[in-house]
C-alpha positions in Angstrom: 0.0 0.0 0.0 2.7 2.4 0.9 4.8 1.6 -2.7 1.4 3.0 -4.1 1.4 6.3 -2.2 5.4 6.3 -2.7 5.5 6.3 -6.9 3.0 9.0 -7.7 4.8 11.7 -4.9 8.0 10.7 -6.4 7.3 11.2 -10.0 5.2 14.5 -9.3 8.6 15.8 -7.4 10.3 14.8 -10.5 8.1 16.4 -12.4 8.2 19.2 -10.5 12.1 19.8 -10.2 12.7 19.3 -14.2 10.3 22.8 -14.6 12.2 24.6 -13.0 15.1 23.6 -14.5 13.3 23.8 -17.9 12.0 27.6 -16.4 15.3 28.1 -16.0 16.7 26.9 -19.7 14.1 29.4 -21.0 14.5 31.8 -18.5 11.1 32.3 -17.5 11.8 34.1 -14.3 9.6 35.8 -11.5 11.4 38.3 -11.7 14.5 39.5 -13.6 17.2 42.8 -12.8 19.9 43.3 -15.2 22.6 45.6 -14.9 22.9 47.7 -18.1 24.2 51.3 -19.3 26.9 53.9 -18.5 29.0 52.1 -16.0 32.4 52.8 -16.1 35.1 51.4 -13.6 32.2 51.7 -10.9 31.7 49.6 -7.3 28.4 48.4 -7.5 25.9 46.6 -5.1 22.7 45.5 -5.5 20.4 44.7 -2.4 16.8 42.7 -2.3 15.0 43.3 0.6 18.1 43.9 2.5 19.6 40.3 1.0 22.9 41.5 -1.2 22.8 39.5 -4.0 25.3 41.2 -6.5 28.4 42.6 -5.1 31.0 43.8 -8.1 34.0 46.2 -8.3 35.4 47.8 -11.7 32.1 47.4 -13.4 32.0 48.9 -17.1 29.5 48.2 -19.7 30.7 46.8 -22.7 30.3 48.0 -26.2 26.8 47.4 -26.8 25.9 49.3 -23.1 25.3 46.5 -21.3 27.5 44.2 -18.4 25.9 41.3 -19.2 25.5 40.5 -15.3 21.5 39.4 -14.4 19.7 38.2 -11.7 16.8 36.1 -11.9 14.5 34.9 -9.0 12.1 31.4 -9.4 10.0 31.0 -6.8 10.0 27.0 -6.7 7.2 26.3 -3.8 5.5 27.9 -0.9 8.7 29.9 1.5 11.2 28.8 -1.5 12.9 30.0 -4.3 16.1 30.1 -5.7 18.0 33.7 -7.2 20.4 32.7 -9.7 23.2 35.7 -10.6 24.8 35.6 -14.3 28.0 37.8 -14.4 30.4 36.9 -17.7 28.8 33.5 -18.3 29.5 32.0 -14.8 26.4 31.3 -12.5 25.4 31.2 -8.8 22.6 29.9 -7.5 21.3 30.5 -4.3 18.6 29.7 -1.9 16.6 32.6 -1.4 12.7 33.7 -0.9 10.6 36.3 -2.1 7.2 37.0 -1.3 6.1 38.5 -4.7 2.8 39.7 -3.0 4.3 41.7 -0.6 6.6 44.7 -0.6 10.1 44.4 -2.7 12.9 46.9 -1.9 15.6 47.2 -4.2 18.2 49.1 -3.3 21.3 50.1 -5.4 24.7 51.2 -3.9 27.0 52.8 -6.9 30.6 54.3 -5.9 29.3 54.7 -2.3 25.7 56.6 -3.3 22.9 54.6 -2.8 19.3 54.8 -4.2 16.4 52.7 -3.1 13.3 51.6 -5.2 9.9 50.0 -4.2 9.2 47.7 -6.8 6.0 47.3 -8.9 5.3 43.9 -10.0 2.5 45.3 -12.2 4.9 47.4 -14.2 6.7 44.4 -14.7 8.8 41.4 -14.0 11.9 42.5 -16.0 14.3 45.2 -14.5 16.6 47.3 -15.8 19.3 49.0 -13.7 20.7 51.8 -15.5 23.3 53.7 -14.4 23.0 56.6 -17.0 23.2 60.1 -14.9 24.9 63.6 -14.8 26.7 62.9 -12.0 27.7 59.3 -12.1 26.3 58.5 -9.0 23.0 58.0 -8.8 21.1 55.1 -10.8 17.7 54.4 -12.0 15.3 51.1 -13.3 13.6 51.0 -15.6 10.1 48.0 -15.9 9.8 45.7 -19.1 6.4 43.5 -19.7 8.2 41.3 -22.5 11.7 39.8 -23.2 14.5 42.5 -22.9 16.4 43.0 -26.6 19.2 45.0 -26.8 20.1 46.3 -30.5 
């Protein structure tokens, strides 16, 4: 009786773990901040909900006005998820949950200078950072609906 109960919990956790690796593949993210445009040789931290979760020094976009470094959260179950940082195509995951119907802070610390933002899921689930100012030291997001292209 218990081989019966056993078989159908295994393969649904199965199941279960190869869509979020298959989320993941496609990156079909709960939510998604990139680092983009006009850093140059900059110390940069980025903070969710007072968890760091990218911590970079000499950061400079590249030709195209991007860094290529991301951050995607997946939430996999109820009090779980996982963040997953890209920076120059190495990766690290890490355990780490977000309550996407509550309050997110993001805060961003550039050269010292630090902004914070309240984010609005219903602007979007894609964030930009940008780091395009006057004074090189302050930054700003900016919310996408659909799949980020840069050109």
């Amino acid at each position: 009786m218990r081989t019966f109960l056993f078989l159908p919990l295994f393969f649904l956790f199965i199941l279960g773990c190869k869509s979020i690796e298959r989320r993941m593949a496609i990156h079909d993210s709960d939510l998604y901040i990139g680092i983009h445009d006009c850093f140059e040789n900059d110390t940069l931290k980025v903070l969710i909900n007072n968890q760091e979760i990218i911590n970079i020094t000499n950061l400079t976009s590249n030709s195209l006005g991007v860094t290529d470094i991301y951050t995607e959260y997946y939430s996999v179950g109820k009090n779980k998820g996982i963040i997953i940082k890209n920076s120059n195509k190495s990766e690290t995951r890490k355990e780490m949950y977000l309550d996407l119907k509550k309050e997110i802070m993001l805060k961003v610390i550039r050269n010292n200078n630090s902004d914070k933002f309240l984010i609005d899921l219903k602007k979007g689930r894609k964030i930009v950072v940008s780091g395009c100012s006057e004074d090189r030291k302050t930054t700003s997001i900016i919310y996408f609906k659909k799949k980020i292209i840069v050109e």
